[in-house]
C-alpha positions, 0 to 999 in steps of 0.5 A: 152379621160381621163386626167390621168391614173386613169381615163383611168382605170376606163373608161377601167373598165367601158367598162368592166362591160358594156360588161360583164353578169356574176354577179361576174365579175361585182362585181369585176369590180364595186369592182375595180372602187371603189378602184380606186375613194379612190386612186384619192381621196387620190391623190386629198389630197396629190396634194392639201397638196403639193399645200398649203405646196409649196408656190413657183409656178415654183417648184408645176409646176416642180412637175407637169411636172414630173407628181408627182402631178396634 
């Protein structure tokens, strides 16, 4: 099972194109995981940015609760 929604996403994506013939749905599909690999590497910079800028754990690990990094 995947561990945050962008995961989740792309796995109901992937499911999607397995199941789908029409060569422009696919592209759609494909399309949109892609997109969703550049907002997960943006978060992946953002998260470690937070990470180095906060020295403070129990604030990153407030963050973490409230989902605002991971």
């Amino acid at each position: 099972m995947a561990e945050t929604t962008l995961a989740t996403m792309d796995e109901l994506l992937e499911g999607a194109l397995n199941d789908v013939d029409d060569p422009e749905v696919r592209y759609k599909l494909r399309s949109a995981r892609q997109l969703l690999q550049v907002v997960q590497q943006r978060q992946d910079i953002i998260d470690e940015a937070i990470d180095t800028a906060i020295e403070d754990e129990a604030v990153l690990e407030n963050l973490r609760d409230l989902g605002y990094t991971e």
